[in-house]
VEXMIGU-347620 format. One record per atom (N, C-alpha, C): residue in three letters; residue number from 0; y, x, z; atom name. Coordinates in pm, whole numbers, m for minus. Atoms other than C-alpha are relative to their C-alpha. Example, Ala and Ser with C-alpha at 12.3 -4.5 7.8 and 13.67 -1.06 7.14 Angstrom:
% VEXMIGU-347620
<r code="ALA" pos="0" Y="m119" X="89" Z="0" site="N"/>
<r code="ALA" pos="0" Y="m450" X="1230" Z="780" site="CA"/>
<r code="ALA" pos="0" Y="120" X="90" Z="0" site="C"/>
<r code="SER" pos="1" Y="m119" X="m82" Z="m6" site="N"/>
<r code="SER" pos="1" Y="m106" X="1367" Z="714" site="CA"/>
<r code="SER" pos="1" Y="109" X="m77" Z="73" site="C"/>
***
This chain:
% VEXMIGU-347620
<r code="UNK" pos="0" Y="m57" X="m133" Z="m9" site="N"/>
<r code="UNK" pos="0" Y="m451" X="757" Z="604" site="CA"/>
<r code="UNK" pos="0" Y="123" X="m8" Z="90" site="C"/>
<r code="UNK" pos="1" Y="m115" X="m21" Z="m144" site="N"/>
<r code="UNK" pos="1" Y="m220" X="857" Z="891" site="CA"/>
<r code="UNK" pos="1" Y="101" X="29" Z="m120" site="C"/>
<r code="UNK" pos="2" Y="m108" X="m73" Z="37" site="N"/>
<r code="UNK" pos="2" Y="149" X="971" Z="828" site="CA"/>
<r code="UNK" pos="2" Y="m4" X="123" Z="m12" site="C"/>
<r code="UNK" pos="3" Y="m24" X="m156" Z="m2" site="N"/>
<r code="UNK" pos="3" Y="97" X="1312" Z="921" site="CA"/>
<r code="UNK" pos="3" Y="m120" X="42" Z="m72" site="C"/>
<r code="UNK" pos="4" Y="125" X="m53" Z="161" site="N"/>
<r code="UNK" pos="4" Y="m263" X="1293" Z="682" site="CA"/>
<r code="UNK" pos="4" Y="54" X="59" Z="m82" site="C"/>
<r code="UNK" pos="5" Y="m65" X="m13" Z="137" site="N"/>
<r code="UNK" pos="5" Y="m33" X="1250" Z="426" site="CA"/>
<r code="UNK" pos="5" Y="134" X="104" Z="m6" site="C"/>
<r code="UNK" pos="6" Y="m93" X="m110" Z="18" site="N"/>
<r code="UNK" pos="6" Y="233" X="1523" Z="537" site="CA"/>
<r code="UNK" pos="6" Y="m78" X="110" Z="m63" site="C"/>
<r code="UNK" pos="7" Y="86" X="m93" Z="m16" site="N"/>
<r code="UNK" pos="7" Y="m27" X="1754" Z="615" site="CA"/>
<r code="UNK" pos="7" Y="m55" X="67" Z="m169" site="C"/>
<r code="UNK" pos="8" Y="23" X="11" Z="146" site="N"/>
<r code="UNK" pos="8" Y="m178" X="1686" Z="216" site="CA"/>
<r code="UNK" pos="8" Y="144" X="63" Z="m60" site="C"/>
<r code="UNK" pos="9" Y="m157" X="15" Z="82" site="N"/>
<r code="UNK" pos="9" Y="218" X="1695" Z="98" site="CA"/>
<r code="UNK" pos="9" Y="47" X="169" Z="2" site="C"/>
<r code="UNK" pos="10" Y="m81" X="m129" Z="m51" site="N"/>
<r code="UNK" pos="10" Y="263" X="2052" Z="289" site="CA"/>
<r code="UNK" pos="10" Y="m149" X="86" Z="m76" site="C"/>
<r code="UNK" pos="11" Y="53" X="m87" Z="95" site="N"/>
<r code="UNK" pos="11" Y="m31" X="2201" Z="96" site="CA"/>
<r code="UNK" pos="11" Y="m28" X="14" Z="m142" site="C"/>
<r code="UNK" pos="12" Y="m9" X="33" Z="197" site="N"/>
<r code="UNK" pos="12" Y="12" X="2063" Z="m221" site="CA"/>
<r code="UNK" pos="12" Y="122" X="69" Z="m4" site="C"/>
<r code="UNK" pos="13" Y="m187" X="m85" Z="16" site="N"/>
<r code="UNK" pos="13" Y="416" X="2220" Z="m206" site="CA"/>
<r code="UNK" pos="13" Y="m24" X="56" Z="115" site="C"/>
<r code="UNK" pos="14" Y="m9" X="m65" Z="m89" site="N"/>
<r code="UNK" pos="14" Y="390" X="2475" Z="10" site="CA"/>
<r code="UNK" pos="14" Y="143" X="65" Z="19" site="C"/>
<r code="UNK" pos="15" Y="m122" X="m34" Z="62" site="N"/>
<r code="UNK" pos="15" Y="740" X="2559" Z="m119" site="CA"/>
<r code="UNK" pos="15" Y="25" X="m74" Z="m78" site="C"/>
<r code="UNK" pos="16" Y="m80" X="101" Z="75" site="N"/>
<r code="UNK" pos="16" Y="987" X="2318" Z="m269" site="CA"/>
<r code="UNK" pos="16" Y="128" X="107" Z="m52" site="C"/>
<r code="UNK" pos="17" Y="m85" X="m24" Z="39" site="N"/>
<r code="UNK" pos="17" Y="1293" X="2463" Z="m455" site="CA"/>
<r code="UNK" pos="17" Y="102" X="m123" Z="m44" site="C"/>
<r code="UNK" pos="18" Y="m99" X="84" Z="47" site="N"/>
<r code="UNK" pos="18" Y="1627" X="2303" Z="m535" site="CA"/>
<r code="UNK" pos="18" Y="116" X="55" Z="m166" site="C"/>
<r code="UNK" pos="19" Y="m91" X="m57" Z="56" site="N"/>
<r code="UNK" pos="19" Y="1872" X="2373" Z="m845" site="CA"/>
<r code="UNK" pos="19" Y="m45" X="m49" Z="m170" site="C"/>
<r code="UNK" pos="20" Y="34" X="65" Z="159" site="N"/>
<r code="UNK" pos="20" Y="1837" X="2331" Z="m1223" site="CA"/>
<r code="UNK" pos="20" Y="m37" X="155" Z="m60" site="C"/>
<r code="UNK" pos="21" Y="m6" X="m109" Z="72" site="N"/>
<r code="UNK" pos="21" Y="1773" X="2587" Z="m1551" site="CA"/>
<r code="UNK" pos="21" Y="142" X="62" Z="m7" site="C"/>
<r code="UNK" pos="22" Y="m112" X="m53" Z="23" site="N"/>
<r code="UNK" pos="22" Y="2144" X="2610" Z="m1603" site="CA"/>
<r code="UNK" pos="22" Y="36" X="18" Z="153" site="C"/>
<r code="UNK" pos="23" Y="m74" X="m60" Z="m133" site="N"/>
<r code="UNK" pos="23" Y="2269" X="2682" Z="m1223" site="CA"/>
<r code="UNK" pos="23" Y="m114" X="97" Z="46" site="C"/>
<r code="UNK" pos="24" Y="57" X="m96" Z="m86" site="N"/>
<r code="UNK" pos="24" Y="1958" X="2862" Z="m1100" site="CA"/>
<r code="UNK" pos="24" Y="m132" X="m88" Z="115" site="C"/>
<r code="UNK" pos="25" Y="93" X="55" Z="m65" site="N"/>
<r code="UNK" pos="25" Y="1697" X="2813" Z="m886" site="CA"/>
<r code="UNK" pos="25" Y="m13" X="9" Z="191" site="C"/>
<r code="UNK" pos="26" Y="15" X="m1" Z="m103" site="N"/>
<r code="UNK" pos="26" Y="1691" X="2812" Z="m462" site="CA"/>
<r code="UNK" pos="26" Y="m83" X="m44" Z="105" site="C"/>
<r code="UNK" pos="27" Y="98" X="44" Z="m61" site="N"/>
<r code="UNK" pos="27" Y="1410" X="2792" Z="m217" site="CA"/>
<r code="UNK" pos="27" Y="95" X="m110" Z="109" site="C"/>
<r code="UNK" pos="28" Y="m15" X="125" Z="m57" site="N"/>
<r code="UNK" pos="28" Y="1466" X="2474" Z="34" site="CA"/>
<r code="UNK" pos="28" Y="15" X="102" Z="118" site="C"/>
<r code="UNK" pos="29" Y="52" X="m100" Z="m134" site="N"/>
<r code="UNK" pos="29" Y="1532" X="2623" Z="394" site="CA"/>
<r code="UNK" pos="29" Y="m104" X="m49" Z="53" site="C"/>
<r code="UNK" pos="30" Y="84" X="87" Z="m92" site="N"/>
<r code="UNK" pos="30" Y="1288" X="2505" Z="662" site="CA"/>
<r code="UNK" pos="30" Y="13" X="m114" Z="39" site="C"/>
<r code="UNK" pos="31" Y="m67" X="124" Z="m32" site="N"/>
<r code="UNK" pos="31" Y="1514" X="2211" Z="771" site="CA"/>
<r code="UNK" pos="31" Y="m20" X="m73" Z="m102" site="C"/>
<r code="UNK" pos="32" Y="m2" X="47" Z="116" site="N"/>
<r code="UNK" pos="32" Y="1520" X="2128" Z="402" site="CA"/>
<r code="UNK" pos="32" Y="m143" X="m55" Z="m63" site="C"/>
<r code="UNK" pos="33" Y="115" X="9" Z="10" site="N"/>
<r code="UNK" pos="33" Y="1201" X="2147" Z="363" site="CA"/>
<r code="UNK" pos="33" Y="m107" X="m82" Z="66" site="C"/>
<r code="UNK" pos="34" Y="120" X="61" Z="m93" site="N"/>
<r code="UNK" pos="34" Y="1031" X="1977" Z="625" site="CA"/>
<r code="UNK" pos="34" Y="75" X="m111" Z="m6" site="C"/>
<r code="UNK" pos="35" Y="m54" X="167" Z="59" site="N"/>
<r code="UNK" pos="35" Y="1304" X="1654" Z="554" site="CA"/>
<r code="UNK" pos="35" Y="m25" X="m40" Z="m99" site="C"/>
<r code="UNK" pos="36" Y="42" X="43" Z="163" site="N"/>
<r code="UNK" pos="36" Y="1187" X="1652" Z="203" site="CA"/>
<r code="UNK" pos="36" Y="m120" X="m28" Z="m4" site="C"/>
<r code="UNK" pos="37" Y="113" X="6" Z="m9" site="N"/>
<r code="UNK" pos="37" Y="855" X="1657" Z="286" site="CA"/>
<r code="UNK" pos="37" Y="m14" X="m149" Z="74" site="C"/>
<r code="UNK" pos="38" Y="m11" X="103" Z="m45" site="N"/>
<r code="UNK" pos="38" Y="917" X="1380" Z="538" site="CA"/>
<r code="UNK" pos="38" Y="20" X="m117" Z="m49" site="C"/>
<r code="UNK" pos="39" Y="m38" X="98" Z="47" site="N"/>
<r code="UNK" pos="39" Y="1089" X="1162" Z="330" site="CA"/>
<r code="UNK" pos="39" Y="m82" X="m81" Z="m103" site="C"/>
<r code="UNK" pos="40" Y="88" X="31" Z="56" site="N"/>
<r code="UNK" pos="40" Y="840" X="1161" Z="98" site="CA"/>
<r code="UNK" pos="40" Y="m141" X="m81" Z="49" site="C"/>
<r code="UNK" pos="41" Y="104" X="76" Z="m59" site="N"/>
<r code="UNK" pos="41" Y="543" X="1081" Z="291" site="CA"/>
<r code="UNK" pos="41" Y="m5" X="m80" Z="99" site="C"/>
<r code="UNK" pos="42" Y="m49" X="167" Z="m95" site="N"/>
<r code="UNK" pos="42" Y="721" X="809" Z="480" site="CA"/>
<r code="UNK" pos="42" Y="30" X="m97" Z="m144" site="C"/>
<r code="UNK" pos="43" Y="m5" X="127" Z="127" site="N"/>
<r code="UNK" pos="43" Y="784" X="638" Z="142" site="CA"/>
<r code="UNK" pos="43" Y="m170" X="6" Z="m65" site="C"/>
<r code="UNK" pos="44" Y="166" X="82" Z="57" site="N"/>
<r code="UNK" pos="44" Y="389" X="675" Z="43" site="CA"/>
<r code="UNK" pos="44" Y="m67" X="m44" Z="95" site="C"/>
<r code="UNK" pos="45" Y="62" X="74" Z="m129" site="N"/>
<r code="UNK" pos="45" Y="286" X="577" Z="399" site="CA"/>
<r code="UNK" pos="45" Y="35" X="m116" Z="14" site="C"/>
<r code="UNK" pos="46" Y="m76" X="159" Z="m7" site="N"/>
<r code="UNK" pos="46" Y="530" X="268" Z="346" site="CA"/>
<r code="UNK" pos="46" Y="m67" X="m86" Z="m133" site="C"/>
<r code="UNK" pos="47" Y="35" X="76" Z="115" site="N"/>
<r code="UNK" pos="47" Y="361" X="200" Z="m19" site="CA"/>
<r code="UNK" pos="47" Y="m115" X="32" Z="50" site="C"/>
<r code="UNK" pos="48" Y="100" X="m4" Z="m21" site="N"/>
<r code="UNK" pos="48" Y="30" X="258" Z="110" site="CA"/>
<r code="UNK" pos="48" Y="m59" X="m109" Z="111" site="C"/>
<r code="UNK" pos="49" Y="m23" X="108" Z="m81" site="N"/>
<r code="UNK" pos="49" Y="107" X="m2" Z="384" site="CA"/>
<r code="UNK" pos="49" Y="m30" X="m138" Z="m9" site="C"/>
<r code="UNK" pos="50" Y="m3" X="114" Z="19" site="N"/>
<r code="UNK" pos="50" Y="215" X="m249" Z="195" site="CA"/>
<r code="UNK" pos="50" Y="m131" X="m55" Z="m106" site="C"/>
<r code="UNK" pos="51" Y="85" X="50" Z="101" site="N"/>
<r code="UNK" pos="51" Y="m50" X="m204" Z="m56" site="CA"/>
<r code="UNK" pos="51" Y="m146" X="m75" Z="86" site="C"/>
<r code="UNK" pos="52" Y="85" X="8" Z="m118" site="N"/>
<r code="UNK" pos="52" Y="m319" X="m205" Z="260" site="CA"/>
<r code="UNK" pos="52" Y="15" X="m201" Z="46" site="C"/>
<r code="UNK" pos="53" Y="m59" X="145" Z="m72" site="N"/>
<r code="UNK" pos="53" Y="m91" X="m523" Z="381" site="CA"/>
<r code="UNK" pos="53" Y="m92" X="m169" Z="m97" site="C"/>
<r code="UNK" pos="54" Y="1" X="89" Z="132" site="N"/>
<r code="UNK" pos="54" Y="m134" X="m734" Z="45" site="CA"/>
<r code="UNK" pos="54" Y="m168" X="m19" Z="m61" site="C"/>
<r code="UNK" pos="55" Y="115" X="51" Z="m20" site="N"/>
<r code="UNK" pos="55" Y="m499" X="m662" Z="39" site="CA"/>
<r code="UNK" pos="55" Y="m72" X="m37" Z="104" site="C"/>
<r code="UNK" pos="56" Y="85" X="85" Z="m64" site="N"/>
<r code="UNK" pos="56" Y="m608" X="m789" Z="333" site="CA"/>
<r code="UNK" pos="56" Y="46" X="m173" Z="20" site="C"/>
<r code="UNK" pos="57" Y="m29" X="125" Z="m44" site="N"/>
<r code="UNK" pos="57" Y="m407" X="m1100" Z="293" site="CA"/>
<r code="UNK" pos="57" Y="m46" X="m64" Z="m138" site="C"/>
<r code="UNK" pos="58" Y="68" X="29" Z="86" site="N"/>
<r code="UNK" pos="58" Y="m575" X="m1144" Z="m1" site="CA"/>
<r code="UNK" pos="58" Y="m178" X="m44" Z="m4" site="C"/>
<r code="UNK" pos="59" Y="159" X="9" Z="m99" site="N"/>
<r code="UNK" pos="59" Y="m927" X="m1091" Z="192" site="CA"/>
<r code="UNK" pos="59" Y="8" X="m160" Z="33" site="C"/>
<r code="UNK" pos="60" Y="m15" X="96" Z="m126" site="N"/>
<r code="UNK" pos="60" Y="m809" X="m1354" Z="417" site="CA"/>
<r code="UNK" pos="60" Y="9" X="m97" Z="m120" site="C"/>
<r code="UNK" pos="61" Y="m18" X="148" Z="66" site="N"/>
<r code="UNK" pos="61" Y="m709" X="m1628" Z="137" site="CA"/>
<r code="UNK" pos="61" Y="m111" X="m1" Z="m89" site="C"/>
<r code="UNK" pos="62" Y="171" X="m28" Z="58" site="N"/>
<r code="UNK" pos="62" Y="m1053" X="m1539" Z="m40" site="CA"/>
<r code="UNK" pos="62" Y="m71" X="m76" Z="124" site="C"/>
<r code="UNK" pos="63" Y="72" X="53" Z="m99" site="N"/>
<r code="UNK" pos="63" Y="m1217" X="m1592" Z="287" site="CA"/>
<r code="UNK" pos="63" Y="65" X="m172" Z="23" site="C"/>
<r code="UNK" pos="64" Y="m38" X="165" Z="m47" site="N"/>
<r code="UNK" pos="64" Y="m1050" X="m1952" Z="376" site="CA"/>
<r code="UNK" pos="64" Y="4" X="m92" Z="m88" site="C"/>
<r code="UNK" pos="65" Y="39" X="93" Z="97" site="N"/>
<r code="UNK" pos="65" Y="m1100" X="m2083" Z="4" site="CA"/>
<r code="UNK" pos="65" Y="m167" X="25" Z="10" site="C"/>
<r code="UNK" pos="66" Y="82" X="m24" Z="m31" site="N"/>
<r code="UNK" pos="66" Y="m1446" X="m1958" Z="92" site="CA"/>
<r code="UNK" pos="66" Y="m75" X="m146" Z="75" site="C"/>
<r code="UNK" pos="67" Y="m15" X="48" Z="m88" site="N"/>
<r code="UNK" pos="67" Y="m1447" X="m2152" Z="394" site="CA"/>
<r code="UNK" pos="67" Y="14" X="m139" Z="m76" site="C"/>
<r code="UNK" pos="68" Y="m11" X="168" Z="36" site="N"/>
<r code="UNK" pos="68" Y="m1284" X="m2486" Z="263" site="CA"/>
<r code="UNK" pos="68" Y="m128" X="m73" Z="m117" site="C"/>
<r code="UNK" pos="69" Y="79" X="28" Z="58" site="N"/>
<r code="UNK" pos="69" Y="m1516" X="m2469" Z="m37" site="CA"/>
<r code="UNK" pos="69" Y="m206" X="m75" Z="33" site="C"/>
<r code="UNK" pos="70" Y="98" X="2" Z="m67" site="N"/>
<r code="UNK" pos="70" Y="m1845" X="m2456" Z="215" site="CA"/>
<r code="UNK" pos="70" Y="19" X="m133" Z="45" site="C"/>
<r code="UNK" pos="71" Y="m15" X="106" Z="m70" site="N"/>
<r code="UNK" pos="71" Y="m1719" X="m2718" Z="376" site="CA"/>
<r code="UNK" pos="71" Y="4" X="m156" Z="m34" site="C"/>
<r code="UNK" pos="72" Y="30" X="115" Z="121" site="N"/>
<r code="UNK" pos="72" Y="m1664" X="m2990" Z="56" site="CA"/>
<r code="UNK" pos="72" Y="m83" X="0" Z="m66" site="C"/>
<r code="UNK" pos="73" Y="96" X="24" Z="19" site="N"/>
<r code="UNK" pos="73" Y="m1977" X="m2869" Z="m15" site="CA"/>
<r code="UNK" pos="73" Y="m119" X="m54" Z="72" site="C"/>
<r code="UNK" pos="74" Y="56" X="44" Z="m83" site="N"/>
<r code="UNK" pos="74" Y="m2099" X="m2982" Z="297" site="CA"/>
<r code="UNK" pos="74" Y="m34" X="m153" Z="3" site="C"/>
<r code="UNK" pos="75" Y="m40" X="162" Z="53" site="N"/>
<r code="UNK" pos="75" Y="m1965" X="m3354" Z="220" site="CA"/>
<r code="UNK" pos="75" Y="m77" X="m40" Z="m109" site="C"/>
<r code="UNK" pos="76" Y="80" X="96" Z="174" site="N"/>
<r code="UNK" pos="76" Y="m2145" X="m3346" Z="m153" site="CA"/>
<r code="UNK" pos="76" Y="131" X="5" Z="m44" site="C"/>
<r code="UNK" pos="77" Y="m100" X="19" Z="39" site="N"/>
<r code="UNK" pos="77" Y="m1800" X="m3280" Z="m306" site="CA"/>
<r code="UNK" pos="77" Y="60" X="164" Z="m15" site="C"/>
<r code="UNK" pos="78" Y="m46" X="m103" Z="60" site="N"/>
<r code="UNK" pos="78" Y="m1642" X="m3031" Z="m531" site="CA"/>
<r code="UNK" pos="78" Y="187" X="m8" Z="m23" site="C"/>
<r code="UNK" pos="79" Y="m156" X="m2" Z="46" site="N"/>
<r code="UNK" pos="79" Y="m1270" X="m2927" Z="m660" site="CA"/>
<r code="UNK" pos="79" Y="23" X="m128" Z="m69" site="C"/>
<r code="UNK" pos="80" Y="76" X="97" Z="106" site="N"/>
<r code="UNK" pos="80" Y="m1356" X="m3167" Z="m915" site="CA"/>
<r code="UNK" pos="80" Y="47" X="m144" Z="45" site="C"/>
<r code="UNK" pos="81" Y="m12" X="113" Z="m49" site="N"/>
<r code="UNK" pos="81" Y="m1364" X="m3440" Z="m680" site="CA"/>
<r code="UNK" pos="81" Y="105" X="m72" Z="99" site="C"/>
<r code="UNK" pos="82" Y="m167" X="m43" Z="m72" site="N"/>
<r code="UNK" pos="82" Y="m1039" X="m3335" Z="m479" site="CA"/>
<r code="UNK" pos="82" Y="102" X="m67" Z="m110" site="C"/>
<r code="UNK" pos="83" Y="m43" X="m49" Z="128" site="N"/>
<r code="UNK" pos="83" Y="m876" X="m3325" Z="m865" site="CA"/>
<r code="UNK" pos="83" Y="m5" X="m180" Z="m12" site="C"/>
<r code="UNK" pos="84" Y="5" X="139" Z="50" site="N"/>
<r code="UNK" pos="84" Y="m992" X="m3680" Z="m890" site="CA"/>
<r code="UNK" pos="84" Y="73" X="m104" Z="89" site="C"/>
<r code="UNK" pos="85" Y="m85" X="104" Z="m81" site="N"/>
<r code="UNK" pos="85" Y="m860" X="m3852" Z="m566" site="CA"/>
<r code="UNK" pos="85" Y="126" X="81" Z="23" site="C"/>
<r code="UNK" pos="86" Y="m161" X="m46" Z="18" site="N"/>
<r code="UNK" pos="86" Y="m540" X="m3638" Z="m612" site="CA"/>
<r code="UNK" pos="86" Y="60" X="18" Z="90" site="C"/>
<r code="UNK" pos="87" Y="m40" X="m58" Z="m143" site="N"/>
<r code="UNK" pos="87" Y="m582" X="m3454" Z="m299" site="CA"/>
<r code="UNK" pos="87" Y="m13" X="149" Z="m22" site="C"/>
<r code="UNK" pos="88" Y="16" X="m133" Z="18" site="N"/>
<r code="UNK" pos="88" Y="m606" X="m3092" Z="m504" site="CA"/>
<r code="UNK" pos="88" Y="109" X="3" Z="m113" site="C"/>
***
């Protein structure tokens, strides 16, 4: 998902933001206000969506290369097992 996916989503889910409490009152956001609030927001789920994106493919990747090494000590006739034993795992 793009940045501006996720504005785009952000600006029709709140089409209007307000600021203020029950006891002071309530005030619509201006436009300026509005479109930085909106921003700020979907630059912090574009940044957690990132990292979450980030963390699974480096997770892919260390899947894939125990993958890999495993194929490969199975290639030899030799397991974890046997790593574990000459006290090279």
């Amino acid at each position: 998902m793009t940045l501006n996916e996720i504005i785009a989503e952000m600006k029709a889910a709140n089409p209007t933001l307000r600021k203020g409490s029950e006891e002071i009152g309530y005030e619509q956001l201006t436009a300026e206000e509005y479109d930085a609030t909106i921003a700020e927001w979907a630059n912090n789920r574009f940044t957690k969506l990132k990292k979450v994106e980030t963390e699974a493919q480096a997770l892919a990747e260390a899947e894939q290369k125990k993958s890999a090494a495993a194929a490969k000590l199975e290639a030899l006739g030799l397991d974890i097992d046997d790593l574990k034993a000459l006290g090279l795992a």
